[in-house]
C-alpha positions as YAML, in Angstrom:
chain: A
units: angstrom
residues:
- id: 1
  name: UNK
  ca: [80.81, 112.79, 112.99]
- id: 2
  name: UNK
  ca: [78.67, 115.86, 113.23]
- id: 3
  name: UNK
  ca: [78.08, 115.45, 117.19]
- id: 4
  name: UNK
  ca: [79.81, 113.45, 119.34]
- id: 5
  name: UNK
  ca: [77.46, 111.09, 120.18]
- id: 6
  name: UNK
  ca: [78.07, 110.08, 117.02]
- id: 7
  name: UNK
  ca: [81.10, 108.15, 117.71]
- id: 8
  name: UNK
  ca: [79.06, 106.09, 120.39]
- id: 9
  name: UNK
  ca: [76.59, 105.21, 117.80]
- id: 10
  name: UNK
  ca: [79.93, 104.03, 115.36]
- id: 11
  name: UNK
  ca: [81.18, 102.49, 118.14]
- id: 12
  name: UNK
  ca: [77.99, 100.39, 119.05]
- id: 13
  name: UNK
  ca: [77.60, 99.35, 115.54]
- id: 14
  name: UNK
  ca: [81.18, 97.81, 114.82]
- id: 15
  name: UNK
  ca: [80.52, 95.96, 117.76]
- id: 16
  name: UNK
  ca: [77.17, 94.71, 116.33]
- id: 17
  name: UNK
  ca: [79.00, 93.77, 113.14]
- id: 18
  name: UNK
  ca: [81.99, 92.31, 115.03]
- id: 19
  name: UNK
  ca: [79.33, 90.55, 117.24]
- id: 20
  name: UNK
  ca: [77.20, 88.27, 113.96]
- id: 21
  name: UNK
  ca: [80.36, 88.34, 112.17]
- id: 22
  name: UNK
  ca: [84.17, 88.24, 114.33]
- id: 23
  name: UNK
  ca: [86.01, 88.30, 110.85]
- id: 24
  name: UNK
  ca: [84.25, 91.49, 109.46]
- id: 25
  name: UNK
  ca: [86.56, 93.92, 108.01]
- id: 26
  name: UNK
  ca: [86.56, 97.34, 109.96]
- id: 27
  name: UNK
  ca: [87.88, 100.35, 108.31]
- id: 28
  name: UNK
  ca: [87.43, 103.73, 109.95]
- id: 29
  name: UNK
  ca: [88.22, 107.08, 108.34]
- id: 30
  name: UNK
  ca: [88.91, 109.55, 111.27]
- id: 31
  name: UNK
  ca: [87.77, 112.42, 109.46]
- id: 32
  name: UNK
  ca: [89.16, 115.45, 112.23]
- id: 33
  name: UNK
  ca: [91.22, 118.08, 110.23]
- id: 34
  name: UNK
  ca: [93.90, 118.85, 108.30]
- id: 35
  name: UNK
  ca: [96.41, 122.13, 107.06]
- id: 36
  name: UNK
  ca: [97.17, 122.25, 110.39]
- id: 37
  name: UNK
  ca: [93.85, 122.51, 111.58]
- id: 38
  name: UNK
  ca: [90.69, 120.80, 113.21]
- id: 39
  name: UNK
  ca: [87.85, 120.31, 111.37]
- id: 40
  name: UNK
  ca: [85.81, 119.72, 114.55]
- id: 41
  name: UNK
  ca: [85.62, 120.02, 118.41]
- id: 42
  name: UNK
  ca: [88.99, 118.89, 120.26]
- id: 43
  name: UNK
  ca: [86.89, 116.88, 122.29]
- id: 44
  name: UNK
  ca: [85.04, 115.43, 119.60]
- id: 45
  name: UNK
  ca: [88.45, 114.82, 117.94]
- id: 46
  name: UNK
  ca: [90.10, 112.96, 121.41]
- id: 47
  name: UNK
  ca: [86.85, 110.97, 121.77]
- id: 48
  name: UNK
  ca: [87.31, 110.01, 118.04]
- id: 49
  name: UNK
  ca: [90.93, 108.73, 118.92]
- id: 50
  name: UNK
  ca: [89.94, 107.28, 122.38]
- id: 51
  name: UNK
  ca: [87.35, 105.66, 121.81]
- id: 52
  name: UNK
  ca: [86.55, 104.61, 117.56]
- id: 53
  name: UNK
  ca: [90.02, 104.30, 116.19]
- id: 54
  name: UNK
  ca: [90.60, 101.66, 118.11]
- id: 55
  name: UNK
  ca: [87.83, 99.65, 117.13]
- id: 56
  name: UNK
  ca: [89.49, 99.36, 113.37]
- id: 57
  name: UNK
  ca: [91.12, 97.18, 111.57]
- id: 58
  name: UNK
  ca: [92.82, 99.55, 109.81]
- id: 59
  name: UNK
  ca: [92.20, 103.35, 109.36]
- id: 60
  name: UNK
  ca: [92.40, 105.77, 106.39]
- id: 61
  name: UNK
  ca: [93.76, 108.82, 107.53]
- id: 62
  name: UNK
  ca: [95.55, 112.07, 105.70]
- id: 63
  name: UNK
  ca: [98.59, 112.50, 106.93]
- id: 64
  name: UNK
  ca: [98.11, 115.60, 109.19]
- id: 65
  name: UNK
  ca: [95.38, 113.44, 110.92]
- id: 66
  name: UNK
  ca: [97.64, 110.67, 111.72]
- id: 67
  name: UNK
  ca: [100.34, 113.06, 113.02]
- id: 68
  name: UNK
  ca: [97.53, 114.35, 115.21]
- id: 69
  name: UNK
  ca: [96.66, 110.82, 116.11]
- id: 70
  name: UNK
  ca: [100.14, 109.76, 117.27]
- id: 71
  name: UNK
  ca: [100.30, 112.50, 119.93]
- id: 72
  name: UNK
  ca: [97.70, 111.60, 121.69]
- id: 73
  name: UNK
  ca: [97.74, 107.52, 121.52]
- id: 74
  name: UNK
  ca: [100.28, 105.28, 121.24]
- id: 75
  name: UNK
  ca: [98.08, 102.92, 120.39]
- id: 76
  name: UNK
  ca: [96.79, 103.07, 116.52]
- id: 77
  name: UNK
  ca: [95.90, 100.22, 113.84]
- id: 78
  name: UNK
  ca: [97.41, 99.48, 110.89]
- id: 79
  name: UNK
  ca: [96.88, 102.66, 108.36]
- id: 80
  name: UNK
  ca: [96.26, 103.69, 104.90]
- id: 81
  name: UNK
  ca: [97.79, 107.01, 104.61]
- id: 82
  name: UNK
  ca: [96.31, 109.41, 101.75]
- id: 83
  name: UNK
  ca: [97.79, 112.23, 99.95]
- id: 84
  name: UNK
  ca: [101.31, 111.59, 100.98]
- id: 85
  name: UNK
  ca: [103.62, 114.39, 99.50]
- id: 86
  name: UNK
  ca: [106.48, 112.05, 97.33]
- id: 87
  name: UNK
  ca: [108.75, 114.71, 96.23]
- id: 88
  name: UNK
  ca: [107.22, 116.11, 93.17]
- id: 89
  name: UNK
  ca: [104.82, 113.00, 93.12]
- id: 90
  name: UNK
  ca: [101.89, 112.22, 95.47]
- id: 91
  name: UNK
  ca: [100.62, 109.14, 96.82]
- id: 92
  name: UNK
  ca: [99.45, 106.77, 99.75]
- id: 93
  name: UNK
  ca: [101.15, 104.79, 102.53]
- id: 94
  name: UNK
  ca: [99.80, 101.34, 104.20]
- id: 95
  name: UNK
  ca: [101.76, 101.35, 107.61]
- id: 96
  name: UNK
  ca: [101.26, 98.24, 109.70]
- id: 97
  name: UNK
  ca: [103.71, 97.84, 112.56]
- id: 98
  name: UNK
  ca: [106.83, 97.99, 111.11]
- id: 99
  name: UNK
  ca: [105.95, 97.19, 107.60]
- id: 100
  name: UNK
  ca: [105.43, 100.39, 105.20]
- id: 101
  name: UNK
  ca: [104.90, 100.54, 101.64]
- id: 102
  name: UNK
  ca: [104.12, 103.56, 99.64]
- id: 103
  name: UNK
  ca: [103.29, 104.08, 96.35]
- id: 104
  name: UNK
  ca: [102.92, 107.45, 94.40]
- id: 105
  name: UNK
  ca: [102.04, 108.90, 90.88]
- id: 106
  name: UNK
  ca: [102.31, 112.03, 89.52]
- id: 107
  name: UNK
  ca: [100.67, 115.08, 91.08]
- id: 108
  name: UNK
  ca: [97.89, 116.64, 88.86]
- id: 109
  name: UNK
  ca: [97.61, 120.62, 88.48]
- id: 110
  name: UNK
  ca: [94.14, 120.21, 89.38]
- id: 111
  name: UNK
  ca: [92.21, 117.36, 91.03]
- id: 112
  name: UNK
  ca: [88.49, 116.96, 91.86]
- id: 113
  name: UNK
  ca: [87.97, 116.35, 95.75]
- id: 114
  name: UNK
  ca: [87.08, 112.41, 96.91]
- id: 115
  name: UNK
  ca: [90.31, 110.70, 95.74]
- id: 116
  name: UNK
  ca: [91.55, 109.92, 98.98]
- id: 117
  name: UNK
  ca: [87.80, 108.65, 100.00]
- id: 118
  name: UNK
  ca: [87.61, 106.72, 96.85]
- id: 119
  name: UNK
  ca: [91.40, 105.33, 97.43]
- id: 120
  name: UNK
  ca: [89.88, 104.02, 101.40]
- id: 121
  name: UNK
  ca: [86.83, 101.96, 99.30]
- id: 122
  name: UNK
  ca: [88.99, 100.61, 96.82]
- id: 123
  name: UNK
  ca: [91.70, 99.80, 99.31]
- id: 124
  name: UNK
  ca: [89.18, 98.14, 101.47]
- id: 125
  name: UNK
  ca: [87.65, 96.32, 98.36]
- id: 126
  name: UNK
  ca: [90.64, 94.54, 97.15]
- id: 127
  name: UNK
  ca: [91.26, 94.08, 100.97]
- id: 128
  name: UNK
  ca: [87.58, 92.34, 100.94]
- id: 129
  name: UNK
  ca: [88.84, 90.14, 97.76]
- id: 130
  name: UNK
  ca: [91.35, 88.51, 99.90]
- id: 131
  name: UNK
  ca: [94.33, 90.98, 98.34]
- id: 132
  name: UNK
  ca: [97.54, 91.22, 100.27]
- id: 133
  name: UNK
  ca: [97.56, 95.09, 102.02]
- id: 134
  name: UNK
  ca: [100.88, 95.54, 99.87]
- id: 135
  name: UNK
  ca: [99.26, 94.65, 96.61]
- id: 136
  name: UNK
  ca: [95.75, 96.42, 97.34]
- id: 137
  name: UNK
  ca: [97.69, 99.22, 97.99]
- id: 138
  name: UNK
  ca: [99.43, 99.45, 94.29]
- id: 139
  name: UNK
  ca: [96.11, 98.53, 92.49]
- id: 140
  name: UNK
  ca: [93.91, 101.17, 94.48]
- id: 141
  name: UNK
  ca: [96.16, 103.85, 94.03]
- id: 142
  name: UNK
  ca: [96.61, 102.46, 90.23]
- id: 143
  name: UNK
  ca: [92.94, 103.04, 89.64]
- id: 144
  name: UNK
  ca: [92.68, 106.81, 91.79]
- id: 145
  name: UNK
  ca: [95.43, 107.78, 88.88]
- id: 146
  name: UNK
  ca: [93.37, 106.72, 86.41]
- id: 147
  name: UNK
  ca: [90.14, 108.01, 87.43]
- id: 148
  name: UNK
  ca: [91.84, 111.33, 88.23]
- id: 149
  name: UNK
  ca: [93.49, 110.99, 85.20]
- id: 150
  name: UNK
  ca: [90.10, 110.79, 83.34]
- id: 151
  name: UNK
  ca: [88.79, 113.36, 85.28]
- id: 152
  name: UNK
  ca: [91.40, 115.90, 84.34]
- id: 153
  name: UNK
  ca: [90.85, 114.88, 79.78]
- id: 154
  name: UNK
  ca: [87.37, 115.06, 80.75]
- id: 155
  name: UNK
  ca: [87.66, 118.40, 82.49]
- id: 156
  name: UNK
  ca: [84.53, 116.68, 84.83]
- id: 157
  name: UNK
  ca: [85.33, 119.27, 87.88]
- id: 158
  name: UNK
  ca: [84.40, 115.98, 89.55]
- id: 159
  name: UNK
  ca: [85.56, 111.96, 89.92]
- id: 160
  name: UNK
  ca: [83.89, 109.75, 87.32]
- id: 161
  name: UNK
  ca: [83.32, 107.00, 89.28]
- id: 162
  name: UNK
  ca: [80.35, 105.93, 87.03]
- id: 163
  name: UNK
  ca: [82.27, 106.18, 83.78]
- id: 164
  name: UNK
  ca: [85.08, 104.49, 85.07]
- id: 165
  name: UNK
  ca: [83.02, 101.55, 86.67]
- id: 166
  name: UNK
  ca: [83.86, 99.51, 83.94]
- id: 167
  name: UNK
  ca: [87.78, 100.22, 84.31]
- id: 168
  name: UNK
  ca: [86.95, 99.13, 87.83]
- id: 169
  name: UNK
  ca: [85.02, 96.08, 87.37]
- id: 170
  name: UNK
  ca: [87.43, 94.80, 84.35]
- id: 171
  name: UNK
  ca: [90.48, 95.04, 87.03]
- id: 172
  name: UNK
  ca: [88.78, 93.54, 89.96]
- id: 173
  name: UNK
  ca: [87.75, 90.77, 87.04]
- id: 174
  name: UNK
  ca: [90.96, 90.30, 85.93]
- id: 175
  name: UNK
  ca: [92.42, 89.92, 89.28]
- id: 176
  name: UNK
  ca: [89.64, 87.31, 90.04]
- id: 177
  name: UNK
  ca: [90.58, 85.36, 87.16]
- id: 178
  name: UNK
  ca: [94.01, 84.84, 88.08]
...
């Protein structure tokens, strides 16, 4: 959200989309900071909270975000937590009330950026398929290990989304099929 304005115009469409279609899926990625830090404006970050987060079904934030997120509302939606430190593994959280599950993989030395983003769109994919949060959860962060994995033999510098489409597709195909 480069201005904040911005969040109005968010705002205004998942209302449009809620409006033709009450059972649309909203996932919102409250992109604000993290290391401690804000990536933007403080009041661009508290209108963020205020005013889009709630408007989610569900939201994908790092953990320093949602840390951020929780001081300032009490009120949050059910997340998907990314990059969660697991000891000497890393991983991602879906935290819905009282129910939490996390699941983690080994950390890689090096790792392109755009895991956690890709995590959120498969998340919200198998979400779309009619998957249970606890089992979308294991399968997304199944396939960000193996596209980071692929990444790191390739030495890409980068994800390889398109050359692992076809990992992609073939799980999402399998899991149709049963």
């Amino acid at each position: 959200m480069g201005e904040t304005g911005h969040i109005q115009l968010g705002v205004d469409i998942i209302d449009h989309v809620r409006f033709r279609n009450p059972k649309a899926l909203i996932a919102v990625d409250p992109v604000m900071g993290d290391h401690g830090r804000l990536y933007i404006p403080g009041e661009r970050a508290e209108t963020l909270i205020q005013d889009l987060v709630p408007k989610a079904d569900f939201i994908t934030p790092n953990l320093w975000e949602l840390e951020y997120i929780k001081t300032r509302s009490a009120n949050y939606p059910a997340c998907l937590i990314t990059s969660v430190p697991d000891g000497d593994k890393i991983g991602a959280v879906w935290q819905c009330g009282e129910a939490r599950w996390q699941v983690s993989h080994a950390k890689f030395e090096s790792v392109p950026h755009g895991g956690g983003d890709s995590l959120a769109a498969l998340f919200l994919g198998q979400r779309l398929l009619g998957e249970p949060a606890k089992f979308a959860l294991a399968k997304s962060v199944s396939s960000v290990f193996e596209i980071m994995r692929a990444a790191n033999r390739l030495d890409l510098g980068e994800l390889p989304l398109v050359r692992m489409q076809a990992f992609i597709n073939d799980a999402i195909a399998l899991e149709l099929q049963t």
